[in-house]
C-alpha positions as CSV (number, residue, x, y, z in Angstrom):
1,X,125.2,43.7,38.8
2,X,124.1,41.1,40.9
3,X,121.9,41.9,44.2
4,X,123.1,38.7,46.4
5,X,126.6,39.1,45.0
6,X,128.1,42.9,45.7
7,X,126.9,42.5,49.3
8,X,130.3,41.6,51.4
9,X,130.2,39.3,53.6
10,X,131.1,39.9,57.0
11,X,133.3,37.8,59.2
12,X,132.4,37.5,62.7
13,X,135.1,37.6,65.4
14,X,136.5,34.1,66.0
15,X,136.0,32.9,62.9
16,X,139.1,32.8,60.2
17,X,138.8,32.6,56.6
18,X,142.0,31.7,54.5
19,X,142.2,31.6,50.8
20,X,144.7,29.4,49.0
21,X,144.4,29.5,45.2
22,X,140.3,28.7,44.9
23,X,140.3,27.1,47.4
24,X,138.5,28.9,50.4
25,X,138.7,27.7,53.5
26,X,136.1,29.1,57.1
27,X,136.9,28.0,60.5
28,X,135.1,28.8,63.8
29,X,133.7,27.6,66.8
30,X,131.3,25.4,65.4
31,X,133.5,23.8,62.8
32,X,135.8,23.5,59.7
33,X,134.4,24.2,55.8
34,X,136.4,23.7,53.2
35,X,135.2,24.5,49.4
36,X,137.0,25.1,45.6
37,X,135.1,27.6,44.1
38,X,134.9,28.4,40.7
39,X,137.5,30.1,38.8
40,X,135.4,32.9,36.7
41,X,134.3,34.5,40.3
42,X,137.3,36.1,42.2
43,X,137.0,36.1,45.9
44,X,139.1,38.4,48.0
45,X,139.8,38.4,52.1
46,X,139.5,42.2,53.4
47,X,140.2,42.1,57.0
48,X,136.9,41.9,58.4
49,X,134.6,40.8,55.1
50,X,135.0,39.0,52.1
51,X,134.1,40.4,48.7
52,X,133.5,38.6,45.9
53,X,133.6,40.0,42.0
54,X,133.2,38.2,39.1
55,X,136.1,38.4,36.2
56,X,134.6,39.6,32.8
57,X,130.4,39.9,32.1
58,X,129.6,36.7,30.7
59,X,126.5,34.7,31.5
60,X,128.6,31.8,33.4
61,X,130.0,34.6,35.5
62,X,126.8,36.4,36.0
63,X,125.2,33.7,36.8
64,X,128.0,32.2,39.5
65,X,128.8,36.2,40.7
66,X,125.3,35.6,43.5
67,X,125.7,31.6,43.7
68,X,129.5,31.8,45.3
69,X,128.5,34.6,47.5
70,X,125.8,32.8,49.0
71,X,128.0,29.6,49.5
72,X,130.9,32.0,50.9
73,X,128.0,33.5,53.3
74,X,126.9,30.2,54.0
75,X,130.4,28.8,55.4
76,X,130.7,31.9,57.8
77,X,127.7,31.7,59.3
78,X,127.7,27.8,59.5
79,X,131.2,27.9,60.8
80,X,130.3,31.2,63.3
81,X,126.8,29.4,64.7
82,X,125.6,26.7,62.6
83,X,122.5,26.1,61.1
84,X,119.3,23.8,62.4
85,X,116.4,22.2,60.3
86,X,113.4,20.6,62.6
87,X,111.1,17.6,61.3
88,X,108.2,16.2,62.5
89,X,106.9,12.9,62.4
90,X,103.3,12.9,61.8
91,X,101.2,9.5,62.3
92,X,99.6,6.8,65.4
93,X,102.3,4.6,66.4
94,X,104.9,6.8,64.5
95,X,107.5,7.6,66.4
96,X,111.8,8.4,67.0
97,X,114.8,8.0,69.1
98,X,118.8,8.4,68.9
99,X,120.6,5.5,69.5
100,X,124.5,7.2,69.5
101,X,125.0,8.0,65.5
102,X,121.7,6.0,64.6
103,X,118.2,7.6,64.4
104,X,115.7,5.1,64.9
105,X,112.3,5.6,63.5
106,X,108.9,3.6,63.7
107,X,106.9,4.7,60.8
108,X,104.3,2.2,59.7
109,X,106.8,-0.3,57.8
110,X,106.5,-3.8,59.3
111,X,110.7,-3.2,60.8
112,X,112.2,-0.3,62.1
113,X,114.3,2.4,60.0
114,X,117.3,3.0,61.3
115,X,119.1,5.5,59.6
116,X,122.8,6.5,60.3
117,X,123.7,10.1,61.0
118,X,126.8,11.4,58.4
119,X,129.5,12.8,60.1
120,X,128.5,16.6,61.0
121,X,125.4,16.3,61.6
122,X,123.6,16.0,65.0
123,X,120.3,15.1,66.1
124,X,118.1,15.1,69.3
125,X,114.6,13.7,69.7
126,X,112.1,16.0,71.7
127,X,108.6,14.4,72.5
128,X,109.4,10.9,70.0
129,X,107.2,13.1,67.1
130,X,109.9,16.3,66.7
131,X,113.3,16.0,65.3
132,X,116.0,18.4,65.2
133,X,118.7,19.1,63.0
134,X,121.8,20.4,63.4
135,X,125.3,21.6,61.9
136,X,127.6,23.8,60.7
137,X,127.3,22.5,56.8
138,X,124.1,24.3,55.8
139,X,124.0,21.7,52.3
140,X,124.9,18.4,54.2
141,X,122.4,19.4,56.6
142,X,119.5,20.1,54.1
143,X,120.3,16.4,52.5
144,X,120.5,14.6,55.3
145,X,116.9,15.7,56.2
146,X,115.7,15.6,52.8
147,X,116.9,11.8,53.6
148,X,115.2,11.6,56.4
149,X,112.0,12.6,55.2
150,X,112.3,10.7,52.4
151,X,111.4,7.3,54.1
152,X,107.7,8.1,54.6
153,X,106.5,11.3,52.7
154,X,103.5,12.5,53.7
155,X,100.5,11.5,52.1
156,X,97.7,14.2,51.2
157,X,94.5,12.3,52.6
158,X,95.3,11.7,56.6
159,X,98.6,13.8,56.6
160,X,100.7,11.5,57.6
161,X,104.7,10.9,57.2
162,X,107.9,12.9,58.2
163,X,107.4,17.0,57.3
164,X,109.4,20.1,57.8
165,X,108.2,22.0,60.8
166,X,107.4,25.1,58.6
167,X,106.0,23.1,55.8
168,X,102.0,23.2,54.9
169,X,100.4,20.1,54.0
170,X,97.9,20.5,51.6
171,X,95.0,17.8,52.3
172,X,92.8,16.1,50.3
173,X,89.0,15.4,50.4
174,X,88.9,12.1,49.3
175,X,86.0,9.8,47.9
176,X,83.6,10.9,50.7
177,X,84.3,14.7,50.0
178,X,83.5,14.4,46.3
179,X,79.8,15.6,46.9
């Protein structure tokens, strides 16, 4: 039996959960989710949790039993109080503001990136170096700043580029450290 997947999941109050075929649908203060999940997992709405089971013990549904109750978990929570992921921008002369949807950042190309926000996803800018996150779609979220710190990775010698706030940069000696 799977750990992550015989753990209901609670539903806070002011959030409502309705399930229409495979279809599962979470809405709360912070927004609307909407997700088909997989036939060879059965979800079922209990008044105040949701459980999920899985149909028969074969290796698909083994395997999908954890996955669908962490997706489940993750529309509650996202639509109850939404998730947040913070980058910082790492570098001389590298730097970021919100222009409406737009993020603008300044990071060492010879023009400015601007990058458009999806729909769902906010940012704010505090200090030009630290960028935050947020919304109530924990895997649009987690691409869009995936994106974001795609357009200059941080390089192991100086340490410099776009990183996760939590993330640890491991550095490099370089030609002079060789000795």
């Amino acid at each position: 039996m799977s750990r992550v997947g015989k753990l209901p999941v609670k539903i806070p109050p002011g959030v409502s959960v309705s399930l229409e075929g495979h279809v599962l649908k979470v809405k709360g203060p912070r927004g609307e989710l909407e997700r088909t999940l997989n036939p060879g997992v059965d979800v079922v709405v209990v008044e105040d949790r949701i459980e999920v089971k899985r149909r028969d013990e074969s290796i698909r549904s083994r395997s999908l039993h954890g996955l669908t109750r962490a997706l489940v978990n993750n529309m509650v929570v996202g639509a109850h109080s939404g998730f947040t992921k913070v980058l910082e921008i790492e570098g001389v002369g590298y730097r970021a503001d919100i222009q409406g949807d737009k993020l603008n950042l300044t990071l060492g190309h010879s023009h400015p990136v601007h990058f458009p926000l999806p729909e769902g996803v906010k940012a704010t800018v505090e200090r030009q170096t630290v960028i935050r996150l947020e919304s109530h779609d924990k895997e649009l979220l987690g691409l869009t700043a995936a994106k974001v710190k795609a357009l200059r990775p941080v390089e192991p010698y100086k340490g410099k580029g776009v990183r996760y706030a939590d993330e640890q940069v491991r550095r490099k000696a370089g030609k002079a450290g060789k000795k």
